[in-house]
BAVO-998419 format. One record per residue (C-alpha): residue number from 1; x, y, z. Coordinates in steps of 0.1 Angstrom, whole numbers, plus 2048, in hexadecimal, padded with zeros to 3 digits. Example, Ala and Ser with C-alpha at 12.3 -4.5 7.8 and 13.67 -1.06 7.14 Angstrom:
! BAVO-998419
@k 1 east 87B north 7D3 up 84E
@k 2 east 889 north 7F5 up 847
This chain:
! BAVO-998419
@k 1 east 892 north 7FC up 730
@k 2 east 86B north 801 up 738
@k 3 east 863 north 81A up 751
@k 4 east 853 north 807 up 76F
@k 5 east 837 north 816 up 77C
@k 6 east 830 north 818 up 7A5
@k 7 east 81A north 828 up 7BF
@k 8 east 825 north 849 up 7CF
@k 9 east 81D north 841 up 7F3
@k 10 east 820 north 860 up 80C
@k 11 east 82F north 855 up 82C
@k 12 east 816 north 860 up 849
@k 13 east 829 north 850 up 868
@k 14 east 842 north 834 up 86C
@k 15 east 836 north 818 up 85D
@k 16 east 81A north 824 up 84B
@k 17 east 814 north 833 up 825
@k 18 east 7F7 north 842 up 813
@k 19 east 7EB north 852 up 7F1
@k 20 east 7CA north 85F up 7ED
@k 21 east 7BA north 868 up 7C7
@k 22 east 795 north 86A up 7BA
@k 23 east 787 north 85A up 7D9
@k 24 east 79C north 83B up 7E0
@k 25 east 7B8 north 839 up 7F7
@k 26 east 7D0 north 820 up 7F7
@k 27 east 7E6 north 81B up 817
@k 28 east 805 north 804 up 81E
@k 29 east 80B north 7FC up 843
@k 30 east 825 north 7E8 up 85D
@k 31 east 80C north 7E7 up 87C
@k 32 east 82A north 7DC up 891
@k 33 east 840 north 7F6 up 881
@k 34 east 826 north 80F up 88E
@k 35 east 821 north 806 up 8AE
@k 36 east 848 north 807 up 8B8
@k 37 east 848 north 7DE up 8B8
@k 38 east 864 north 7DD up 89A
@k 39 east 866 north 7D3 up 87A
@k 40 east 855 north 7B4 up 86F
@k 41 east 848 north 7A5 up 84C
@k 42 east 826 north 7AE up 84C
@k 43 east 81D north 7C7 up 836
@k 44 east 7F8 north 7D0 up 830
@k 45 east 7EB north 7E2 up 80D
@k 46 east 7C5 north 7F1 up 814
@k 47 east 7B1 north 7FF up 7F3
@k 48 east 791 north 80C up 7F7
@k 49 east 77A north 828 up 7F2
@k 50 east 75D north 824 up 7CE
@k 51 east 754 north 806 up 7D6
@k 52 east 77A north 7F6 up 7DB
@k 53 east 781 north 7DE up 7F3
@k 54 east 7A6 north 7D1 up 7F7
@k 55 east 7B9 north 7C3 up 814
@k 56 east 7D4 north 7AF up 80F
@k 57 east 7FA north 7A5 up 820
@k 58 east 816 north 7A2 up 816
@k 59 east 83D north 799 up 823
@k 60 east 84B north 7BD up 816
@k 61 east 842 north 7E1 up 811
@k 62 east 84D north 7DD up 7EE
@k 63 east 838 north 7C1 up 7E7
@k 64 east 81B north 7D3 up 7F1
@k 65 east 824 north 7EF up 7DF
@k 66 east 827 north 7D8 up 7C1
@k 67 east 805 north 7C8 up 7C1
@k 68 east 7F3 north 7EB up 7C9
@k 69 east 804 north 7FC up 7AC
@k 70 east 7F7 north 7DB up 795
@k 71 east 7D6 north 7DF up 7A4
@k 72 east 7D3 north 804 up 79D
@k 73 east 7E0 north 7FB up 771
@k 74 east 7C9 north 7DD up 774
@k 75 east 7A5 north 7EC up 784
@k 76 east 7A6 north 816 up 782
């Protein structure tokens, strides 16, 4: 079985995740998770930092996780 390769997010509060390497930082948020409002399906992936610019949403944490960990094989 192939090893399958993933961010390693560091969880900063409820509802929010970051990793930070060689200038760009990549963060995974629930902004209703955050602010106490509950849990909903709106999960945001921001890249950025040389020249990067990514901001995209997604239905699950995982899913973000998924398309920032093929972002970082495909572009770095």
């Amino acid at each position: 079985m192939e090893n399958e390769k993933t961010l390693s997010l560091k969880k900063v509060s409820k509802g929010y995740y970051e990793i930070e390497a060689d200038g760009i930082t990549i963060n995974v948020s629930n902004p209703f998770i955050q602010c106490g409002k509950g849990a909903t399906n709106g999960w945001q992936i921001l890249i950025y930092g040389k020249g990067f610019d990514v901001d995209e949403w997604f239905n699950t944490k995982k899913q973000a996780i998924k398309f920032g960990t093929k972002w970082v094989l495909d572009n770095l």
